[in-house]
C-alpha positions in Angstrom: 0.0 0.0 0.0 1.1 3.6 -0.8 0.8 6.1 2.2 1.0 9.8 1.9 0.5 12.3 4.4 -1.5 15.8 3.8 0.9 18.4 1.8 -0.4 21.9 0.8 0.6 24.0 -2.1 -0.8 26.8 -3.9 -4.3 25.8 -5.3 -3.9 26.8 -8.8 -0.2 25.0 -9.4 -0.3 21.6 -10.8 2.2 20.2 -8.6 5.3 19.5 -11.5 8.6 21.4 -11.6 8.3 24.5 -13.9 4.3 23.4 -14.7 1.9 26.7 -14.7 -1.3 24.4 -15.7 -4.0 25.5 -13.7 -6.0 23.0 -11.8 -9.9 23.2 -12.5 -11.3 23.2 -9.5 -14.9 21.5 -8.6 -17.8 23.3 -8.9 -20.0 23.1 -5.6 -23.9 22.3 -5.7 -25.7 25.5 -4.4 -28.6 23.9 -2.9 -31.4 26.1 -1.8 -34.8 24.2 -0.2 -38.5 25.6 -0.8 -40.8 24.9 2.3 -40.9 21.5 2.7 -44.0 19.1 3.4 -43.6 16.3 6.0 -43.1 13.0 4.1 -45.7 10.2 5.5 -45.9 6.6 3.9 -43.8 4.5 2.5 -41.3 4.8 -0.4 -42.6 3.3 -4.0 -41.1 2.4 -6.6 -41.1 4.8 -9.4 -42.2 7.2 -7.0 -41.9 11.0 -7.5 -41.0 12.9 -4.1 -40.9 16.9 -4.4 -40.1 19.3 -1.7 -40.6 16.8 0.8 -38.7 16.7 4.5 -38.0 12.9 5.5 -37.2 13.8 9.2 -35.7 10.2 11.5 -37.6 8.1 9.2 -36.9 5.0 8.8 -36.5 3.4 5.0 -35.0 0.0 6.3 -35.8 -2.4 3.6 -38.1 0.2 1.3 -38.0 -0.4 -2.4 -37.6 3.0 -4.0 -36.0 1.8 -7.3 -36.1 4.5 -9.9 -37.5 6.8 -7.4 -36.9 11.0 -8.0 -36.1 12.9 -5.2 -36.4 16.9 -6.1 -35.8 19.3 -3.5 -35.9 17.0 -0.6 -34.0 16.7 2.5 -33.6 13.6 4.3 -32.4 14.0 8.4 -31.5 11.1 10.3 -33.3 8.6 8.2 -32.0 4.7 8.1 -31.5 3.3 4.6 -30.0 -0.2 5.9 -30.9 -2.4 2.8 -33.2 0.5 0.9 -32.9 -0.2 -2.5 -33.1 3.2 -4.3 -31.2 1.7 -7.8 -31.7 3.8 -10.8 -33.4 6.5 -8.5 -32.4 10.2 -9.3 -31.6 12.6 -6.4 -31.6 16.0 -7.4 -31.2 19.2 -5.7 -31.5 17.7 -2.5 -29.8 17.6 0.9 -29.1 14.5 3.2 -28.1 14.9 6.4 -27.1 12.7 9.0 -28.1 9.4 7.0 -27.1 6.0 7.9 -27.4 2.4 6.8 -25.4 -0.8 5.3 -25.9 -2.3 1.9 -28.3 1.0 0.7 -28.3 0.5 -3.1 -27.9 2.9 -5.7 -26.6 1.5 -8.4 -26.8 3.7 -11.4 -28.4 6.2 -9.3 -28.0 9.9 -10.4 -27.0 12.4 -7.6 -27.3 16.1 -9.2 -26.7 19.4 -6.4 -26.5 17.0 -3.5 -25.3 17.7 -0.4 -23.9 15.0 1.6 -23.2 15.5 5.4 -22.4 13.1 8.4 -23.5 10.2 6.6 -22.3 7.1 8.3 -22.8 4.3 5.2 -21.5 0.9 4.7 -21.2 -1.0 1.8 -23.2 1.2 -0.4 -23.9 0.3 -4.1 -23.2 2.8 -6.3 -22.0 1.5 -9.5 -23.1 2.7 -12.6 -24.0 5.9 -10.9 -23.5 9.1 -11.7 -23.1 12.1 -9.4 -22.8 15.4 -10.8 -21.8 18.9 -8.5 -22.0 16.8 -5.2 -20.4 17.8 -1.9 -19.8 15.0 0.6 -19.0 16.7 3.7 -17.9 14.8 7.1 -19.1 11.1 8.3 -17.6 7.7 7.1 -18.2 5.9 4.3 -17.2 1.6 4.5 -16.3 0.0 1.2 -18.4 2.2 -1.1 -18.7 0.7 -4.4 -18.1 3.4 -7.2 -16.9 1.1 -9.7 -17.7 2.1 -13.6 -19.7 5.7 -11.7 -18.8 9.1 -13.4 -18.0 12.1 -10.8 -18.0 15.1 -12.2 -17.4 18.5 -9.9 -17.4 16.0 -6.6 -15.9 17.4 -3.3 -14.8 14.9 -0.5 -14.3 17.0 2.3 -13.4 16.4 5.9 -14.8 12.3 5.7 -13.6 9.3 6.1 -13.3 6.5 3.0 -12.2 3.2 4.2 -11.6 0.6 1.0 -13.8 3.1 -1.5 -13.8 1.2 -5.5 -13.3 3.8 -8.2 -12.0 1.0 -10.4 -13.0 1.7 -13.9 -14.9 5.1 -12.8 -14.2 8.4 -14.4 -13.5 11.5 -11.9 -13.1 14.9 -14.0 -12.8 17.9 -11.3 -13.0 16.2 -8.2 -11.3 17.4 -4.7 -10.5 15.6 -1.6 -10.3 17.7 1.1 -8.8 17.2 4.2 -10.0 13.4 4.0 -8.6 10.0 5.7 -8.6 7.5 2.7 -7.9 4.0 3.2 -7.2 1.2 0.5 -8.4 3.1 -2.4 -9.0 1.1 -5.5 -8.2 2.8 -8.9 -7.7 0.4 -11.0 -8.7 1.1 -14.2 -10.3 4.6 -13.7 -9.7 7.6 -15.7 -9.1 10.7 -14.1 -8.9 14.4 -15.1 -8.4 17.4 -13.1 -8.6 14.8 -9.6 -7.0 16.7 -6.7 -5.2 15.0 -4.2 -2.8 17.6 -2.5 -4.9 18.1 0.5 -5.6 14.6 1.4 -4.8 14.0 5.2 -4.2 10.2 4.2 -4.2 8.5 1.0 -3.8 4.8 1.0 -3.5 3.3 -2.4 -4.3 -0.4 -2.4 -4.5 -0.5 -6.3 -4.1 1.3 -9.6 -1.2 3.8 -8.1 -0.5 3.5 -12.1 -3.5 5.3 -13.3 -3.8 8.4 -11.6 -2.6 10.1 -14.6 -4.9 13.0 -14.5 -4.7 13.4 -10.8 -2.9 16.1 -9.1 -0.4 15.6 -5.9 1.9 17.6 -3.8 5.7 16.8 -3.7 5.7 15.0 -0.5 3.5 12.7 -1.8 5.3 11.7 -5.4 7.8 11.0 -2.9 5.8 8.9 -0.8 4.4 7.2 -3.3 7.7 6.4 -5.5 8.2 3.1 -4.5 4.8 2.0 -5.4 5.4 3.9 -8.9 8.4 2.1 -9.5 6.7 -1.1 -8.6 4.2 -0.4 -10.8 6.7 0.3 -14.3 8.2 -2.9 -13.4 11.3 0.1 -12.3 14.6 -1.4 -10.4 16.1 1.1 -8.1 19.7 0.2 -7.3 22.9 2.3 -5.9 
């Protein structure tokens, strides 16, 4: 595993020797809720939910696949087992969620605001999440594999074993985050910044972060790992 340590640097600088590229930075969701309506029942599937408040409620279980969510907040709710796959969450803020195993695979997550979730082993493959902000909690072995990120902040959470193998990240910042075990393998990344991860363990795919950004400490932290990876012999 390659461990690197948090490193700052100027925000615009790529991170290279003599390289002036400027780093695009993520574009935050700007989430403003109408007056919402107390949410009573049960989910559906296919159901359509707008301006609704899901206070503490419990979705254990519910079956909301293809379900839209449009200016909605959810507080406190449990999603242990909800399965919410190709369900569209748009404009929308969750706060304080928590559950294992909540599926949401090819899910879309459009101006979403993420905070304190505590989530385990949440299905999110295929998805696609588009000017989200995931702020605080911890997320176990979330599975991003083959999702698109676009404009995604990580910022102040915990990732412990998160997949982006085979995903695509284009302008996506991790902030002051503890990752653990991170699986690239296969991704393709553009405009990823890394220089202000706290820690960044890289279980796989150290060789395709091509596209990412990092700070000088950790190229040097993570140059055995590189040179592993190229097959690279490193002799006096």
């Amino acid at each position: 595993m390659a461990r690197t340590g948090a490193a700052g640097g100027p925000r615009g600088a790529a991170g290279g020797a003599g390289d002036t590229a400027v780093v695009r930075a993520a574009r935050r969701p700007a989430v403003r809720l109408p007056p919402l309506v107390p949410f009573g029942g049960t989910l559906e599937p296919d159901g359509d939910y707008d301006g609704l408040e899901f206070r503490e409620v419990d979705l254990a279980g519910q079956d909301g696949a293809g379900a839209r969510f449009l200016d909605c907040a959810l507080t406190g709710c449990a999603l242990d087992g909800t399965a919410l796959p190709h369900a569209r969450l748009l404009d929308s803020v969750l706060t304080g969620i928590r559950g294992v195993g909540t599926g949401l695979a090819e899910a879309t997550l459009r101006d979403v605001e993420l905070v304190d979730a505590r989530l385990g082993g949440t299905q999110l493959h295929g998805a696609v999440l588009e000017r989200v902000l995931v702020r605080g909690g911890k997320f176990d072995c979330p599975n991003l594999r083959g999702a698109r990120l676009r404009d995604v902040v990580f910022e102040g959470c915990v990732l412990v074993e998160p997949d982006f193998a085979g995903a695509r990240l284009e302008r996506v910042e991790f902030v002051d985050c503890t990752v653990k075990g991170a699986d690239f393998g296969g991704a393709a990344l553009s405009d990823v910044d890394l220089r202000r991860v706290a820690v960044l363990d890289i279980a796989r795919g150290v060789d395709q972060l091509a596209g990412a950004v990092i700070s000088p400490v950790q190229l040097m932290d993570l140059a055995p790992r590189l040179a592993a990876e190229l097959g690279l012999r490193v002799m006096d």
